[in-house]
Structures are given as structure tokens and as C-alpha cells.
C-alpha positions in Angstrom: 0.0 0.0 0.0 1.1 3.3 -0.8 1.8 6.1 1.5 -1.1 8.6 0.4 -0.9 11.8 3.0 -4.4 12.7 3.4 -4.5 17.3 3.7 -8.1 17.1 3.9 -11.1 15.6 2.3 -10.3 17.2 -1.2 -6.7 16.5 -1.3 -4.3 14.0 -0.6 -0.3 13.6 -1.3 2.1 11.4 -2.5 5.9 10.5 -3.3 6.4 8.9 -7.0 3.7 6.9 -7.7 3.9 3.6 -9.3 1.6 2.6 -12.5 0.6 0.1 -9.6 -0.1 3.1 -7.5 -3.0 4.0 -9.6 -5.9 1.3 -9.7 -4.8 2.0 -5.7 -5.9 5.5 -6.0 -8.6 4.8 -7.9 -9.6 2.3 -5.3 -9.9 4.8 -2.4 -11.9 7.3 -4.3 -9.7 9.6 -6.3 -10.9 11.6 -9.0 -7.7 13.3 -10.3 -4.2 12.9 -10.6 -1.9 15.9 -10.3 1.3 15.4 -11.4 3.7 18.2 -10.0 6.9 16.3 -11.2 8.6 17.1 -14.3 9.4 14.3 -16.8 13.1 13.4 -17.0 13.5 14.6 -13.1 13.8 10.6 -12.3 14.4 8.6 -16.1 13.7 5.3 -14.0 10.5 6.8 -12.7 7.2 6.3 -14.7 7.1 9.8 -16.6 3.8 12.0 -16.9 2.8 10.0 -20.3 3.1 6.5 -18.5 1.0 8.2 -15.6 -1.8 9.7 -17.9 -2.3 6.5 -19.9 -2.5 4.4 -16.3 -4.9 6.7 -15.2 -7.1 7.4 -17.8 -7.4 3.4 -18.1 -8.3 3.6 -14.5 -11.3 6.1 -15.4 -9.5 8.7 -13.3 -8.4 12.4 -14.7 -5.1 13.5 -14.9 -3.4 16.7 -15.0 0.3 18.0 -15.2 1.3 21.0 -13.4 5.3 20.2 -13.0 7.6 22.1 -10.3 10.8 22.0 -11.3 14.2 23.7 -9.4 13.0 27.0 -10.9 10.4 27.0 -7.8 7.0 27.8 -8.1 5.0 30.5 -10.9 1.8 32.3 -10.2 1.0 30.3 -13.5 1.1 27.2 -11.6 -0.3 28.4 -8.7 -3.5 29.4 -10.9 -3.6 25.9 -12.5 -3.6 24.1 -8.8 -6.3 26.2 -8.0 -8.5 25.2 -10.7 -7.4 21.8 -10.5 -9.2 22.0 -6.7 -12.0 23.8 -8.5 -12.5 21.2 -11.4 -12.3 18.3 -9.9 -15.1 15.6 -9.4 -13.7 13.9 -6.2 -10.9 13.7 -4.5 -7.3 15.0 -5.6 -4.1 12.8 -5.3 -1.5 15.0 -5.9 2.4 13.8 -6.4 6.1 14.5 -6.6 9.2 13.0 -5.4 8.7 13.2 -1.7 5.1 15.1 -1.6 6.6 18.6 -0.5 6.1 20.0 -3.8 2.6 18.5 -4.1 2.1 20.2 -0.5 3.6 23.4 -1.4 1.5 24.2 -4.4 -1.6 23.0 -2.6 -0.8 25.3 0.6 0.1 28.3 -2.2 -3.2 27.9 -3.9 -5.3 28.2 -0.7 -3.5 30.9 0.6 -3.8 32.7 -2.9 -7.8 31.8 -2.2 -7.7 33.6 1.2 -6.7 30.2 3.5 -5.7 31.1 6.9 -1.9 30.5 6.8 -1.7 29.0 10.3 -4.3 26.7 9.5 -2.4 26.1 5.9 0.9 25.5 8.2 -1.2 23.0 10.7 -2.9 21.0 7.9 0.4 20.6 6.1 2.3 19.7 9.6 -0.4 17.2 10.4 0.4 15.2 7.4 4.3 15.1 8.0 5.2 18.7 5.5 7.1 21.5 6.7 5.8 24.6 4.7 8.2 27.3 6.5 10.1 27.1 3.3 7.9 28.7 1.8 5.5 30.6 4.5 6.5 34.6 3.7 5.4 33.5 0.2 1.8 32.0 1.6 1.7 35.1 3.9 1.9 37.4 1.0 -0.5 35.7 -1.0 -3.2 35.3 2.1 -3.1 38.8 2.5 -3.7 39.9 -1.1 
């Protein structure tokens, strides 16, 4: 079984999955795979393309917002957010280790006006460490 990292009842995250990973996903209710990991990061992994075609054959949706060294865009921000919008059901959202994945979600719902000490507690009870990132979820709760 795979180590999905429940945030709340919307969104859950992930390290790499596995084309294994996915009938397990789709198993426990997901909806949508967000893939937050750019192909070519990991050539042994399963890239984006492998992921897409094991989900769609899993009746689930599948969307690629990747994060790579660079850090994170508005662009991408705007895409998580209406990836949370869009969805039918649940989110399972992955990376390498999952912090990305977090990151993006906690940037999206402060960018919606999410309390960041709540944003920090939800991501903490799950096993992330957003202070990385918190003057930048700070900045975009108080817009």
C-alpha cells in the first residue's frame, strides 16, 4: 500500500507513484491525478505520459502541473487552484517526496484567502514543513 498523505477531504499527497499506485488511487476514491513532477527529473521513474495513460485506463483524470528547481510560478499556482476547483472527487496529488505537491496546494489556498496558520497545521499534520515557503503563503493570504 502506498503512502497517500491525506491534507483534507479534497486533497491527498504522495511520493512517485507507481503505475501500480493508480488502480490503488482509484480504489480509495480519487478523481484526479496531479502530477507536479517534471518528466526526465527521475528517467527510472514512470514519466507524466506512462502516468496519464495508467490513469485514464483507470477512469480517473489526470493533469500535469510540473515544479521544477526553478520554484514555483503564479502560472502554476492558478492551475492548482483550478485543478481543486474542477475536480469531481478527490485529488491525489504527487512528486518525489510530496513537499512540492504540498507546497503548491498550501500556495493555492492561501492565494484563495486560506488562513496560513491553518495552511501550516494541515500541512504539519500530514508530516510537510511549509516554512520554506511561509513569507510567500503570507503574502498571497493577505492579497
Amino acid at each position: 500500500m502506498h503512502d497517500f498523505r491525506k491534507l483534507n477531504d479534497n486533497i491527498s499527497v504522495s511520493q512517485q507513484l507507481t503505475l501500480g499506485d493508480i488502480a490503488e488511487a482509484a480504489a480509495s476514491g480519487v478523481a484526479l491525478i496531479v502530477n507536479n513532477r517534471p518528466d526526465g527529473e527521475e528517467p527510472s521513474a514512470p514519466q507524466g505520459e506512462d502516468i496519464a495513460a495508467a490513469a485514464a485506463a483507470a477512469g480517473l483524470n489526470y493533469v500535469a502541473i510540473p515544479i521544477g528547481h526553478s520554484g514555483f510560478s503564479e502560472p502554476q499556482v492558478d492551475a492548482m487552484i483550478a485543478a481543486l476547483e474542477q475536480a469531481e472527487g478527490p485529488i491525489l496529488a504527487y512528486c518525489r517526496s510530496g513537499t512540492r505537491s504540498t507546497f503548491l496546494w498550501a500556495l493555492a489556498e492561501a492565494k484563495q484567502g486560506g488562513d496560513p496558520d491553518m495552511i501550516a497545521r494541515t500541512a504539519a499534520q500530514a508530516g510537510y514543513d511549509i516554512s520554506p515557503i511561509r513569507a510567500m503563503i503570507d503574502m498571497l493570504a493577505a492579497r
